[in-house]
C-alpha positions as CSV (number, residue, x, y, z in Angstrom):
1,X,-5.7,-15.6,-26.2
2,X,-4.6,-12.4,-25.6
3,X,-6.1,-9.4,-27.6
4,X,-2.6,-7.5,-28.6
5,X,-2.2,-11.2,-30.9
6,X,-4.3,-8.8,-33.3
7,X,-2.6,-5.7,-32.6
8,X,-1.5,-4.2,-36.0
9,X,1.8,-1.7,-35.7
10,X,0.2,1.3,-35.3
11,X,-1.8,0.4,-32.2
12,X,-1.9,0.7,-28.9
13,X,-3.1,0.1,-25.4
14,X,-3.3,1.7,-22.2
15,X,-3.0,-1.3,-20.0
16,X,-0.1,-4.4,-19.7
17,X,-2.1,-7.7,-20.3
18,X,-1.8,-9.5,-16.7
19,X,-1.5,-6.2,-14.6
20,X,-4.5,-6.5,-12.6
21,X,-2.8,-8.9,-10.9
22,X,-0.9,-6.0,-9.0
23,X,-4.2,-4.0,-8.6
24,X,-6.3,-6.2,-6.2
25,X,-5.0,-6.9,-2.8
26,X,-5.5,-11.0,-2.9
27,X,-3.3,-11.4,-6.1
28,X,-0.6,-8.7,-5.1
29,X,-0.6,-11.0,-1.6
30,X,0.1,-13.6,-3.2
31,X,2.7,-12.5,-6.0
32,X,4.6,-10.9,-2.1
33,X,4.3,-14.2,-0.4
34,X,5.5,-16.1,-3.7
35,X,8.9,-13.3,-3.2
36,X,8.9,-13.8,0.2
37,X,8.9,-17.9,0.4
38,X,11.7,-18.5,-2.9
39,X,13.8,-15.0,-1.9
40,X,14.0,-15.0,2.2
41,X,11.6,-13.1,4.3
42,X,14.7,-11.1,5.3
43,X,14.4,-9.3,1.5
44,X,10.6,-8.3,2.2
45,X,10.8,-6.6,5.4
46,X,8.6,-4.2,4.1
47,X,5.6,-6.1,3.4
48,X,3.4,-7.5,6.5
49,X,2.5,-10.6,6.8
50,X,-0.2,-11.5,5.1
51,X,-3.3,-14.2,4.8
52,X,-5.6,-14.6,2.0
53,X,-8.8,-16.4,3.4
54,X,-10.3,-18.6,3.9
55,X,-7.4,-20.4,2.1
56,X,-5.1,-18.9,4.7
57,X,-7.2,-19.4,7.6
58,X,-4.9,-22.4,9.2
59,X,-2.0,-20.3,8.9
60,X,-3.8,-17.0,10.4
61,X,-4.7,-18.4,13.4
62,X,-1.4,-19.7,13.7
63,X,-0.2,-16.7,13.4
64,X,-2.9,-15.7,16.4
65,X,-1.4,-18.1,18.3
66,X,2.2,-17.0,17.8
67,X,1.4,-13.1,18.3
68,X,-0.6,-13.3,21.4
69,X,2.3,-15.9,22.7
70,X,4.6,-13.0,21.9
71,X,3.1,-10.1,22.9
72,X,4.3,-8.2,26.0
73,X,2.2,-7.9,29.0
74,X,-0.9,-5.1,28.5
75,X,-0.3,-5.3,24.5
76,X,-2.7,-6.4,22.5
77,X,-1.6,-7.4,18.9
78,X,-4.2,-6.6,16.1
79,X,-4.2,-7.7,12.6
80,X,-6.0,-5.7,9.3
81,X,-9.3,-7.4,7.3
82,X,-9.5,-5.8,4.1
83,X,-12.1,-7.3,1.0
84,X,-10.1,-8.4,-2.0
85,X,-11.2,-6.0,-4.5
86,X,-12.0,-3.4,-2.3
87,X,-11.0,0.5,-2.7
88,X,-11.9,4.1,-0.2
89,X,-11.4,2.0,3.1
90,X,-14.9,0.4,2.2
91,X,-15.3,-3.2,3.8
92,X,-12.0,-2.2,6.3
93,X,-12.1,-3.0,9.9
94,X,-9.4,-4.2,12.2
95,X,-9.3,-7.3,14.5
96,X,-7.7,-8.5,17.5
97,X,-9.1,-12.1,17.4
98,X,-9.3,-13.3,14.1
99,X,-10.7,-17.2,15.4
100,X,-13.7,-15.6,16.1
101,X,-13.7,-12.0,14.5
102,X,-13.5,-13.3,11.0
103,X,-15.8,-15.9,9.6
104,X,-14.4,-19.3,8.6
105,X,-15.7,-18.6,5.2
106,X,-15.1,-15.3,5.0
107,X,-13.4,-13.9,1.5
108,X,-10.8,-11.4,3.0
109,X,-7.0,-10.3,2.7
110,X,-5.8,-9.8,6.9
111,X,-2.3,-8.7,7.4
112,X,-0.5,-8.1,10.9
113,X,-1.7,-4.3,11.8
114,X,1.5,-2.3,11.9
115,X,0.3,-0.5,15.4
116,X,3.5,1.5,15.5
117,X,3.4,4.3,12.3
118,X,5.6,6.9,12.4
119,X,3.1,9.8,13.0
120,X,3.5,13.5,12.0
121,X,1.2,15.7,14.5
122,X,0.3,12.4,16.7
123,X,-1.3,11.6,13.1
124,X,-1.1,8.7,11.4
125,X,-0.4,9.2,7.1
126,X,1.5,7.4,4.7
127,X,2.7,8.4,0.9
128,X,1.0,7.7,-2.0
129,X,3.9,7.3,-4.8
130,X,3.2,7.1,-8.2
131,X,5.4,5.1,-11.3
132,X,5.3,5.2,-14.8
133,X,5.9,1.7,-16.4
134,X,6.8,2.4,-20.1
135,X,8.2,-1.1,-20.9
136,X,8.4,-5.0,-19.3
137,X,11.2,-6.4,-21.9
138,X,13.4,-4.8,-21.4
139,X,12.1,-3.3,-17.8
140,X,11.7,0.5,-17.8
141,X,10.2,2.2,-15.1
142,X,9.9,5.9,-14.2
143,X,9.5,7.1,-10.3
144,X,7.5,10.6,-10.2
145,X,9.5,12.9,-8.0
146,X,6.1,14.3,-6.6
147,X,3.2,12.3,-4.9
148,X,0.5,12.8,-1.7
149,X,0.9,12.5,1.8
150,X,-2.3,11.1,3.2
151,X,-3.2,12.0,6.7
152,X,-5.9,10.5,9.4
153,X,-8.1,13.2,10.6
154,X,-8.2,12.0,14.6
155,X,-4.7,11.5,16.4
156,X,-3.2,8.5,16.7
157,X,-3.5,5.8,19.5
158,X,-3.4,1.9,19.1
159,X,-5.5,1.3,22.0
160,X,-8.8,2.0,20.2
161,X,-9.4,0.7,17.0
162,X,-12.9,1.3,16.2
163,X,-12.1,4.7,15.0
164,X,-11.7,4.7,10.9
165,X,-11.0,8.3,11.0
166,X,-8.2,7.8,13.4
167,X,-6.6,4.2,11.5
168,X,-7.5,4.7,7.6
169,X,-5.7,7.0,5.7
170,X,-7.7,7.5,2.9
171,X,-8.8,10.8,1.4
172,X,-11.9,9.6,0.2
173,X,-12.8,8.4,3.7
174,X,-11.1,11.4,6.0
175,X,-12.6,13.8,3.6
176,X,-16.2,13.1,5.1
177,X,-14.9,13.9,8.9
178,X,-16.3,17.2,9.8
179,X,-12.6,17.8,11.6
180,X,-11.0,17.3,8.1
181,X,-8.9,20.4,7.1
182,X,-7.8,21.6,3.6
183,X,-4.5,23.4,2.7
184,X,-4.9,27.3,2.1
185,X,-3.8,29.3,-0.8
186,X,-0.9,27.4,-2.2
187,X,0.2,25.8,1.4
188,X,1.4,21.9,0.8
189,X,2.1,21.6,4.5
190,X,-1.2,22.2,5.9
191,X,-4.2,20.4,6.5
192,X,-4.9,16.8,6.1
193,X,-3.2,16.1,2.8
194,X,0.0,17.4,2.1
195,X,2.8,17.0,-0.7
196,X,5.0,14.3,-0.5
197,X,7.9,16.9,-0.9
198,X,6.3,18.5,2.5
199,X,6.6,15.2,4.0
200,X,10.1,14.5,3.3
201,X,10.7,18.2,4.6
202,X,8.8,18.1,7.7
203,X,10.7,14.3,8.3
204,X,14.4,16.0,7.3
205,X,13.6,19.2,10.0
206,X,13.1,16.2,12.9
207,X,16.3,15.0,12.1
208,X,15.6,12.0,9.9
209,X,18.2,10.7,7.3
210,X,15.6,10.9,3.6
211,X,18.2,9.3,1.4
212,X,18.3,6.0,2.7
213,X,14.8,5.6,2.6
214,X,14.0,7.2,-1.0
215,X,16.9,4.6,-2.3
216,X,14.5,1.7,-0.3
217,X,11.0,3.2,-2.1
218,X,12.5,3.6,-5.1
219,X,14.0,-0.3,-5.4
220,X,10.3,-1.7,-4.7
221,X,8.3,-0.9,-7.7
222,X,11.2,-2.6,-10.0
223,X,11.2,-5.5,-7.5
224,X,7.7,-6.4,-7.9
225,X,6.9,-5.4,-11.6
226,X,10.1,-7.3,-12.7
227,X,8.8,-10.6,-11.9
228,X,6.8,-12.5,-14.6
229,X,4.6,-14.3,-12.5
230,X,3.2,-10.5,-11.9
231,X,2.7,-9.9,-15.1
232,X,2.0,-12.7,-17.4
233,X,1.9,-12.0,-21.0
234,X,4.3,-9.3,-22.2
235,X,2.2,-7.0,-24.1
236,X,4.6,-5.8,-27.5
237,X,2.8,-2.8,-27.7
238,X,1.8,-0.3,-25.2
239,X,0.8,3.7,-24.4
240,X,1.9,3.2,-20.7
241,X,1.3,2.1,-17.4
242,X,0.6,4.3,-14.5
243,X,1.3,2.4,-11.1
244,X,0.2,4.4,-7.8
245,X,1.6,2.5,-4.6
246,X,1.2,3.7,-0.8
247,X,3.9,3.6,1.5
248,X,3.5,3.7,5.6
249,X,6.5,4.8,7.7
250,X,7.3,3.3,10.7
251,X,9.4,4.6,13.4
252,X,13.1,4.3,12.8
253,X,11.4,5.0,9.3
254,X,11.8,1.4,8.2
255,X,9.6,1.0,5.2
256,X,6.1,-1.0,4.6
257,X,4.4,-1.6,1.5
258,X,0.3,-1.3,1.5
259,X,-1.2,-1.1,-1.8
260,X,-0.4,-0.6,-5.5
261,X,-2.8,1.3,-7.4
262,X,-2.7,0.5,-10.9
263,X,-4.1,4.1,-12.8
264,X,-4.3,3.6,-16.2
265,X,-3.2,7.0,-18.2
266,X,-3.4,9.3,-15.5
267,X,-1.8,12.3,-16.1
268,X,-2.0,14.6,-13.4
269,X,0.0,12.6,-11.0
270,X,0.0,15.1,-7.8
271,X,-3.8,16.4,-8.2
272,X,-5.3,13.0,-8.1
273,X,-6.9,11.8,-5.1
């Protein structure tokens, strides 16, 4: 039974009942799929295809099958193995022959690698977004207008991928690469971590069209969180919900969802690592 059944008025709590179903990778692949398979993959262009083994494991190698079938000649397609309930790129490798690369038994989300980022520098990043959930029924949620852009610390090539530095953006993971670089003074455009607002910047100086894809980011937090079978129980009473989710441009700047982070009550949105 859920524990807000006891809730008197006056109380409250810092987390949704049923939202850690949006902060491990096996449940928030499955919620996706569930969109994917009742609304059209056409809607969900943004999310990668994506196997939860060994459930899933039929259906990967199928996939295999399909990619390698595809693929032109001298490309080699590559696909992501990530653990569950994983978190600083721990337990990440990537794969370009999952029949044999994974273990039949193995307990593992793998996605289709996206082998094609949109880099900045010949560096891979992506932008980690943060939201501000205040209320399920009726739905209310807040975009910040800040957030991180998250680089790699080796340049960018898909034809090695044993490399984390140069395929993983996370901070906690780059961080430890003697070649990592920190902005100076108040720079937000220097160094392996920038602001998102140096991001969008940098991207509008090349050229590139922002508004289009800021309407697309901002439409895919109220997709997912809208959906009951994300959330389960409607908790009454609250404090709030802080939802971090990473974003990975591609070229063309079409737009691919990675991860939600769910935060708790963090407060200092663009300082947080």
């Amino acid at each position: 039974m859920c524990v807000c059944t006891f809730m008197v008025t006056w109380q409250r709590v810092n987390h949704f009942p049923g939202t850690y179903l949006l902060g491990r990778k096996d449940n928030m692949a499955r919620v996706c799929n569930k969109f994917r398979r009742t609304f059209g993959a056409e809607n969900f262009e943004y999310f990668p295809k994506t196997f939860i083994c060994p459930g899933d494991r039929a259906e990967l190698l199928a996939d295999e099958e399909e990619c390698k079938t595809k693929a032109k000649k001298g490309e080699v397609p590559m696909w992501i193995v990530k653990p569950p309930a994983g978190c600083k790129g721990i337990g990440i490798r990537l794969v370009t022959d999952p029949s044999t690369q994974i273990k039949e038994r193995a307990i593992v989300v793998v996605s289709r690698y996206i082998d094609n980022p949109l880099l900045i520098n010949q560096t891979k990043f992506d932008l980690r977004l943060y939201v501000a959930v205040t209320s399920f029924n009726p739905l209310r949620v807040y975009i910040h207008e800040h957030g991180l852009g998250r680089f790699c610390t080796v340049k960018y090539t898909n034809k090695a991928r044993k490399n984390r530095f140069r395929h993983l953006t996370n901070y906690s993971l780059n961080k430890n690469n003697p070649e990592f670089k920190r902005a100076e003074g108040d720079a937000d455009d220097e160094g392996h971590k920038w602001s998102a607002r140096a991001v969008w910047a940098h991207l509008e100086k090349q050229g590139v069209d922002t508004g289009p894809i800021k309407d697309k980011i901002d439409g895919i937090p109220r997709l997912i969180v809208s959906r009951r079978v994300c959330v389960g129980v409607v908790c009454a009473r609250w404090q709030e919900q802080m939802i971090g989710r990473r974003v990975l441009l591609a070229p063309l700047c079409c737009l691919l969802l990675r991860r939600l982070y769910l935060c708790g009550e963090r407060r200092d949105l663009v300082g947080q690592t």
